[in-house]
N, C-alpha and C positions, 0 to 999 in steps of 0.2 A: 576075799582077797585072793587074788592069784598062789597057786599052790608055787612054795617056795624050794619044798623038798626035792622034786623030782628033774630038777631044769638039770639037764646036764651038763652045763660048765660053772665051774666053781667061781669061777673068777672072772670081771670085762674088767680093764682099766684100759677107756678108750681117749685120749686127748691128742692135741698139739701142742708140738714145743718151738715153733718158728717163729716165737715173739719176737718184737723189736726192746720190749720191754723186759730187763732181768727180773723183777720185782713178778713179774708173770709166768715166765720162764723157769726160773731156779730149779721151785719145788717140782714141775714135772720132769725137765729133765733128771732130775735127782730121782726120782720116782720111776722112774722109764730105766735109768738105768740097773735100778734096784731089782727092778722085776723082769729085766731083760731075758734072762735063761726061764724066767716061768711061764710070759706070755709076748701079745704081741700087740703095742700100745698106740699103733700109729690109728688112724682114725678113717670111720667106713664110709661110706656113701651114706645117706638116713635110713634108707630101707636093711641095706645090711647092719646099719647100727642099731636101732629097734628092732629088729629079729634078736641079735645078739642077745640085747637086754633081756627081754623075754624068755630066753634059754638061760639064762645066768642066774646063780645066787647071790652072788655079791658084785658089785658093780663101784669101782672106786673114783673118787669126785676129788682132784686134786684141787688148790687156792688155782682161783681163774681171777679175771678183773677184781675180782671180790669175795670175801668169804664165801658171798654164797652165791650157786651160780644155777643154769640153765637143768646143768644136768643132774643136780640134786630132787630138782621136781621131776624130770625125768625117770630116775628110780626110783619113786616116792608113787608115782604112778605104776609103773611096769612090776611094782610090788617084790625088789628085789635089796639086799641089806645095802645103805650108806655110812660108807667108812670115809671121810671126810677129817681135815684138821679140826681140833677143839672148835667148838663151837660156844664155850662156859664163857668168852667174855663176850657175847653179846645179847641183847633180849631182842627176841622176833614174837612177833604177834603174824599168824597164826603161829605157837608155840613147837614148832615142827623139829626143833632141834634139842632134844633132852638126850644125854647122852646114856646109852644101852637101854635106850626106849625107844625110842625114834631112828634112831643112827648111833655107829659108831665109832669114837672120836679115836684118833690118832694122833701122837706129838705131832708138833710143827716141826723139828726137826728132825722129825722120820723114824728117831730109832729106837720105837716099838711097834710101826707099819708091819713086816715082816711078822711078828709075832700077834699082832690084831686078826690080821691075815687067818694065818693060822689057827687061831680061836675058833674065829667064823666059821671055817671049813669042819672042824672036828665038830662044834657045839650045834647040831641042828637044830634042835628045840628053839635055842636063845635066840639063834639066828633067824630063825623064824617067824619066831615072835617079834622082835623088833622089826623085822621086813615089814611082817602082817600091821603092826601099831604106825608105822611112818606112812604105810597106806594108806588106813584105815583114817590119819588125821588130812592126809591132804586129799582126800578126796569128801570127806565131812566139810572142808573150809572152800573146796571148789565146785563139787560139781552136784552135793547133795542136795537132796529137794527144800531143805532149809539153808543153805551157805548165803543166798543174800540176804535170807534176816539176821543168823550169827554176824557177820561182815557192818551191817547196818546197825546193828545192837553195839557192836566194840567200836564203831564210828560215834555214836552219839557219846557213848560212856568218855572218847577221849576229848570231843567236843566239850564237854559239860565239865572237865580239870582245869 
């Protein structure tokens, strides 16, 4: 897995907030303006956004259309921590989202975002670890020399219920 420890910026929270949709909206700009004095959330061209990632330890994945969104595989690949809202009311096959294994959850109401933050930043080890294991599973489910027999094997198993 991509060394986690060494990237020099602590933090990417890169999105848009010029929905039409509040429901879309809300949580980033509520996010955007939370982390306003710490960084800078408006959104790169792809090349500067994937460099970013790459340099970053933590990389934060606000509600987009949907729980779960583009940019969670995103740094699920780039092997950097996902701090993302709860993810405990849903079940996903591949099982990518276990919380402080996989990723790490944050209220939906934000207000212990700041202090997750924080965690992440002091705890290298944990964060680490978690970067390393949310890798470690999406790249087993996509791109490993066996992912189309795993895929095929939980195809047939749900087939056969």
């Amino acid at each position: 897995a991509p060394d986690n420890q060494t990237r020099a910026k602590d933090l990417s929270a890169r999105f848009g907030v010029s929905y039409s949709r509040e429901t879309v909206r809300y949580q980033r700009e509520k996010i955007r303006d939370l982390l306003s004095s710490r960084l800078d959330t408006r959104k790169l061209n792809r090349r500067g956004y994937m460099k970013e990632l790459r340099q970053s330890k933590i990389v934060l994945a606000p509600f987009g259309w949907g729980d779960i969104t583009l940019k969670d595989f995103e740094v699920f690949l780039t092997g950097c921590m996902l701090p993302t809202p709860s993810m405990e009311h849903l079940e996903t096959w591949p099982d990518f989202y276990t919380n402080g294994v996989t990723y790490q959850s944050f209220k939906w109401d934000l207000s212990d975002l700041e202090k997750k933050i924080e965690w992440a930043v002091e705890n290298n080890k944990a964060r680490k670890d978690i970067a390393s294991e949310g890798h470690h599973r999406y790249l087993q489910h996509t791109s490993n020399a066996n992912a189309g027999e795993i895929f095929a094997t939980h195809l047939k198993n749900v087939l056969s219920t």
